[in-house]
N, C-alpha and C positions, 0 to 999 in steps of 0.2 A: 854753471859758473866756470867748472874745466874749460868748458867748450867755449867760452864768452872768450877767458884769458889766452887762450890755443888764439886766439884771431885775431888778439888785440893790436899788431901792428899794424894791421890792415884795416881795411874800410870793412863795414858789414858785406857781409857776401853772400852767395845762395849757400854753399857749405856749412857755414856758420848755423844758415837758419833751417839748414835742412837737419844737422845736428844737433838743433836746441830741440827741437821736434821730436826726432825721437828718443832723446835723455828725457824730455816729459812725459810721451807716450810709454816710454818703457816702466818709468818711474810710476806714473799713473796707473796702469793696466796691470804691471809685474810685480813690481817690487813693492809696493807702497798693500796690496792688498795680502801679498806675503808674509811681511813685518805684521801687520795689523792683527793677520792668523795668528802668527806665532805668540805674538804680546797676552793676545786675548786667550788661546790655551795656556797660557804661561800662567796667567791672573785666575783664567779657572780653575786649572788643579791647585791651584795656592789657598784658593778659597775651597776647594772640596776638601782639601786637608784641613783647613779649621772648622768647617761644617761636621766631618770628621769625629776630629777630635770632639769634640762639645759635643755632639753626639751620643760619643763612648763614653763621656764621661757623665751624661745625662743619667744614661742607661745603667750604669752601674751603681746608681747613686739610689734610681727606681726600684731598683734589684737588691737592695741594701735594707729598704724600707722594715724593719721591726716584725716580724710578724707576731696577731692578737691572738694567739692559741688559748680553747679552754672554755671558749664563747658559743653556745649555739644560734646562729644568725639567722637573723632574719632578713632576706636583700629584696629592693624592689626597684626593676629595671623599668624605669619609668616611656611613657607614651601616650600622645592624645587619642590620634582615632583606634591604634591597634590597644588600645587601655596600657596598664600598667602590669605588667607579670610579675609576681613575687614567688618565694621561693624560702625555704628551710631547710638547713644545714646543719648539721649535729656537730659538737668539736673535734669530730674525727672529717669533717666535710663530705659523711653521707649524706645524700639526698634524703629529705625528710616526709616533704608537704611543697605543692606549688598549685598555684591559678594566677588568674587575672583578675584585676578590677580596674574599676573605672573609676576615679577619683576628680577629675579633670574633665577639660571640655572635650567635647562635643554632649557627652550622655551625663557625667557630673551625679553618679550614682553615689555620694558621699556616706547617708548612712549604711548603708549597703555593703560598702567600700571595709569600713572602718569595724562593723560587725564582723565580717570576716577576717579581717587583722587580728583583731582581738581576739578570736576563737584561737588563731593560728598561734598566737603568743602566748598562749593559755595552756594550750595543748601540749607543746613543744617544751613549752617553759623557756625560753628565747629571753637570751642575755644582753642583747645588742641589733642595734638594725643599720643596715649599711643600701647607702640610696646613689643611685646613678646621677652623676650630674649631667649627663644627655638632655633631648630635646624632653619639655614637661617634667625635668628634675627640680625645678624652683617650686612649680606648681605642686609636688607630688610630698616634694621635704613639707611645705607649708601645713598640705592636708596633714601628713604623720604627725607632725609637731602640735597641731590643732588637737586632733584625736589623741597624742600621748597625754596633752593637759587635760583635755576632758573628763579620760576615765581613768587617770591617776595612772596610768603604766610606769612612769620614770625610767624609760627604757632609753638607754644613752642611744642616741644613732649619732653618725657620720656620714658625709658625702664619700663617693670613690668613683676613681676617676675612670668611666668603661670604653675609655677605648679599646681598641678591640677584639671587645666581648663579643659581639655581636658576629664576628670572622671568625670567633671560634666555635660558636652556637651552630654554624653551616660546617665545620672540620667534619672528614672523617673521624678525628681524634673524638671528638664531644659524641659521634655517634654511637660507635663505641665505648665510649664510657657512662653516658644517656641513653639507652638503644629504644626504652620504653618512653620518653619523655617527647614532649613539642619541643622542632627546633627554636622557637621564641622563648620558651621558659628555662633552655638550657644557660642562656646570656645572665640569666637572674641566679643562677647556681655558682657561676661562675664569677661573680663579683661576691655573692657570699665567700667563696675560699679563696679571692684575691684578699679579703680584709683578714683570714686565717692566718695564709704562709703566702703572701705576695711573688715569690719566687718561684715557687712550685705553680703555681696557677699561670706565671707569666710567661713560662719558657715554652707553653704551647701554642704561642702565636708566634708570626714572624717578628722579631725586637722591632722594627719601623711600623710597625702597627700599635705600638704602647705608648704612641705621641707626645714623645720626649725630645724631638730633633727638631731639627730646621731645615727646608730646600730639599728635602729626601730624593724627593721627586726628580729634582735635576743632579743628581751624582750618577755616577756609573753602581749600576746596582749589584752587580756584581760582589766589586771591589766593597761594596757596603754590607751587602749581605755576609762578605768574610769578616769584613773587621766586626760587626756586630756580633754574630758569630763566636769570633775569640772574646767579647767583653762577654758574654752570657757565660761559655766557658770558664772564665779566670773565675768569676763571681759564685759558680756553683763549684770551684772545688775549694775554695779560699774559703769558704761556708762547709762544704760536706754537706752528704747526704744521706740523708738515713733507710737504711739495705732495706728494713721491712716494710717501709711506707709510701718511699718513692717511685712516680711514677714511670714507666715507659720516656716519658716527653723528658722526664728530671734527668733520669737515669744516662741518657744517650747523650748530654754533656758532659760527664765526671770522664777523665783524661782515660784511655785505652777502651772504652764502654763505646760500640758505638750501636746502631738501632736494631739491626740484629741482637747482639748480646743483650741489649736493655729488655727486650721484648723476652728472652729466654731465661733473663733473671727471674723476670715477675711470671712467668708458668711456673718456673722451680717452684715459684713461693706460694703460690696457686696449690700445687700439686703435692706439696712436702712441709707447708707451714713454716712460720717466722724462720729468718735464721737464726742459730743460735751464736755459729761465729765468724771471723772473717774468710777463714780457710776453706768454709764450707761453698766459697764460692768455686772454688776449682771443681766441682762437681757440676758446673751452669754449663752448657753446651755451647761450643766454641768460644768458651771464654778458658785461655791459654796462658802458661807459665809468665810471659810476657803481659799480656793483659792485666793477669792479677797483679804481678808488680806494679802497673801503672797506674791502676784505679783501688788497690786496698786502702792506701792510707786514708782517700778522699770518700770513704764509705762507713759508716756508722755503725754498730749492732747496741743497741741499750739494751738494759739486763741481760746480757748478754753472758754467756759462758767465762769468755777473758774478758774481764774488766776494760784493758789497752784500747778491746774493738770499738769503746767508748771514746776513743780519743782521735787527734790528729797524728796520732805516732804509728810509724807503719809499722809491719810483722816482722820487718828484717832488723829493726833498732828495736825489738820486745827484748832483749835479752840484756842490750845496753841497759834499756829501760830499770830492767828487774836489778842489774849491777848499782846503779844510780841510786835506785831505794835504799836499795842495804848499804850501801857505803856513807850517804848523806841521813839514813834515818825521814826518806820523806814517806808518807803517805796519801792518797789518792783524796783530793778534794778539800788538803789542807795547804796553808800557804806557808814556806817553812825560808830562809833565809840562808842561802849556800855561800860560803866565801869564796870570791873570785880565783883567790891563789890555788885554794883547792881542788878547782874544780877546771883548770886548766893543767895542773896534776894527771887528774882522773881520766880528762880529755887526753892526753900524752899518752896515759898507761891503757887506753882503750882502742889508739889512731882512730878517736871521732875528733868531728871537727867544735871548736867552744859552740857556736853558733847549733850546731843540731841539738849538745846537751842543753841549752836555754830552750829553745823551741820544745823538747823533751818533757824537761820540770814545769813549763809553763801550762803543756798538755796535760799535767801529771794533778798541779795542782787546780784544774778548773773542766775535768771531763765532760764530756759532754756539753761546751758550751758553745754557745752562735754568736759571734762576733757581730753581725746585725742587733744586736741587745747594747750597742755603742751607740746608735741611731737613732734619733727621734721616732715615739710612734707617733701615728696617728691623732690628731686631734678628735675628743668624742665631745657630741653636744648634748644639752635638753631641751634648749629652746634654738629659735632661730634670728638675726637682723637681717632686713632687705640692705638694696644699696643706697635707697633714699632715708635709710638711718644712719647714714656715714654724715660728717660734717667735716668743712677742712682746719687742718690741727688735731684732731684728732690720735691719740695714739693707739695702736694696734698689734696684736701677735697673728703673725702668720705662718705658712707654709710654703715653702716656694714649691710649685709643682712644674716650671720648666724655663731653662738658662739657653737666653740665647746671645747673639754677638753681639747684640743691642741691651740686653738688660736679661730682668729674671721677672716671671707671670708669678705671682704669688695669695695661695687661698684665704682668705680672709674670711671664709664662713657665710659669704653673703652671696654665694651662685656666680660670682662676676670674676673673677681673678683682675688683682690691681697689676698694674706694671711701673717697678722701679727702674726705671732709665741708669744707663751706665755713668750717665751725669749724676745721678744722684744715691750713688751705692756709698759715698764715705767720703768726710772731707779733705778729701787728698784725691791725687788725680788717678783711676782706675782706666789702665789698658786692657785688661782682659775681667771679665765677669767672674768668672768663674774663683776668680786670685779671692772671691767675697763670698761667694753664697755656691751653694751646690744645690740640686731636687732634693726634697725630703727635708731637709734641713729650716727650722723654727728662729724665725729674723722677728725683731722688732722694728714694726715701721710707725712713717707719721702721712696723713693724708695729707696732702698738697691741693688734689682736687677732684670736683666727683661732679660726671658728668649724666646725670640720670636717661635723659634723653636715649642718649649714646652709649650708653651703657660702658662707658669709660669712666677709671679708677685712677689718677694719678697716685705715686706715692713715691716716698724717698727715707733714706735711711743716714741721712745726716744728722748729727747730733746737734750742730749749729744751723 
């Protein structure tokens, strides 16, 4: 158009046209494929950054999940032709008892199958059974539920979600902590103590393997593996971890810990027994005046020598601590009622800041507690419905097990996961999902529609 107006008093000319020529050539060939680069990486990392975030926020929420301590499991990580591997678990998640059966097609050894269950639950004395929803998890729930009514067990089970389990079954790490075991039965172990302490089991796989994301695939992995990374991190110190129980894999996330010192924690403890207190870790080989400042407070000792090692309170505020006691009259595991005025006071005559002595009395009065105890657990069943028992209208309690930029997948008990669409999370207009529903977290829904064929679940969570 420059070059049109540049000519216009004149008649069309070969200049003119040899200029339109290459303002379109250049434009064509140069610049137009330029722009289009720039636009199109501009839109992708915009969208990796909310891929991103949903992501972390997925993960932290997975990570968060309640753990059922106290239960000795039963888990069985289902499959057609390689059978079904099962596995027992003590409430400490020592390895107990494992094999295989066949419950399913191809071989369909049912009584067989269930004989041996039953031995195993008998044996064991097994409180609970947790079932892979993997390939033959519909089929394998159906057999246990069958065989639980048959011979009266009343053994609550659940489904659990094994991704993966099965990358961790082939780790170094699982060989090492299995060394006598089949790598196929270690997957079944491992979903037993994801239903124990979900956090502790989950931090020994890489976080994009516990299929809470979206698009993984196409991000820079890198940059993913960091920020995942940092949400496993926040989650296990924001939680704590307990110095005598914690593994290697736990350990080498708590802030200054890293997999050297992790691995030289658990020989100390190997080699010397429980700790008794926080202090006792400066005796752990290259773990350094710095280190122990940075990872005591996020480290646990129960029954423990000093009571405090029970808490979120580190070793350098034990003395604030013990001043606070005696001044306000609290004691350890009571909930006691401090006047603000006073206690900005005590803050002044101490240079602590208000905010650490709250965090302080807060530690003081509820030691030893897991802030995951705020979170939904787990839903436990006795019986089972397929998807061709849904009808639409129907109402329902579910589980969301994963939020994407489109909606949330959510377990309804029936092997299928329904999906509420971002249209139909609330009768108001929702821009981001998440601003509704998080993983883990127990929504009522209403079915909208059920596609059996297709093994599609509509549902929505409008009230009108």
């Amino acid at each position: 158009q420059m070059v049109h107006y540049f000519f216009a008093y004149q008649n069309e000319s070969i200049a003119e046209r040899i200029l339109n020529s290459c303002a379109i050539d250049a434009y064509k060939r140069l610049i137009a494929p330029s722009l289009e680069n720039e636009i199109r990486n501009d839109l992708k990392l915009k969208a990796e950054d909310e891929s991103m975030k949903l992501f972390s926020l997925n993960l932290n929420n997975a990570l968060m999940v309640p753990p059922m301590s106290g239960h000795t499991i039963l888990a069985l990580d289902p499959g057609f032709r390689n059978g079904c591997k099962w596995a027992v678990v003590n409430p400490m998640g020592t390895y107990l008892d494992a094999g295989v059966i066949y419950p399913t097609k191809p071989l369909e050894k049912i009584e067989e199958s269930a004989r041996i269950l039953k031995k195993a639950i008998t044996k064991h004395k097994v409180t609970l059974c947790a079932i892979g929803n993997g390939t033959a998890g519909r089929e394998t729930e159906s057999f246990f539920a069958q065989m639980n009514k048959e011979e009266n067990l009343n053994l609550p089970f659940l489904m659990v979600d094994e991704s993966g389990a099965s990358i961790y079954s082939a780790t170094p790490l699982a060989a090492q902590e299995l060394p006598k075991l089949d790598i196929n039965l270690r997957s079944a172990i491992s979903l037993a103590r994801r239903i124990q302490d979900p956090l502790a089991e989950l931090v020994k796989i890489d976080p994009w393997s516990i299929g809470v994301g979206q698009y993984q695939h196409d991000m820079n992995q890198k940059r993913l593996q960091t920020t995942l990374g940092g949400v496993v991190e926040d989650v296990v110190n924001r939680i704590g971890v307990s110095l005598n129980t914690a593994s290697p894999s736990l350990l080498s996330y708590v802030s200054g810990i890293n997999k050297t010192i992790a691995q030289n924690i658990v020989s100390y403890r190997e080699e010397n027994g429980p700790f008794k207190t926080r202090t006792e870790l400066k005796k752990v080989a290259k773990l350094g005046p710095k280190a122990f400042e940075q990872c005591a407070g996020f480290l646990r000792v129960a029954a423990g020598k000093e009571p405090f090692d029970n808490t979120s309170i580190h070793p350098e505020s034990y003395k604030v601590a013990k001043l606070l006691i005696a001044e306000f009259d609290l004691k350890l595991g009571e909930k006691r009622n401090v006047n603000i005025n006073e206690l900005e006071s005590f803050a002044q005559a101490q240079g602590t800041g208000i905010e650490t002595l709250k965090d302080i009395i807060e530690a003081i009065e509820q030691p030893g507690r897991d802030i995951r105890e705020d979170f939904a657990s787990p839903k436990l069943s006795s019986d089972i419905m397929g998807i061709e028992d849904l009808q639409k209208g129907q109402q329902l309690t579910g589980v969301v097990r994963n939020v994407t930029a489109f909606g949330a997948f959510v377990d309804l008990g029936v092997h299928q996961d329904g999906l509420v669409h971002i249209s139909q999370m609330a009768d108001r207009f929702v821009k981001d999902p998440t601003e509704v529903v998080q993983v883990g977290q127990e929504i009522k829904v209403r079915v909208l529609e059920v596609d059996v064929e297709k093994k599609r679940i509509s549902l929505t969570m409008k009230k009108n």
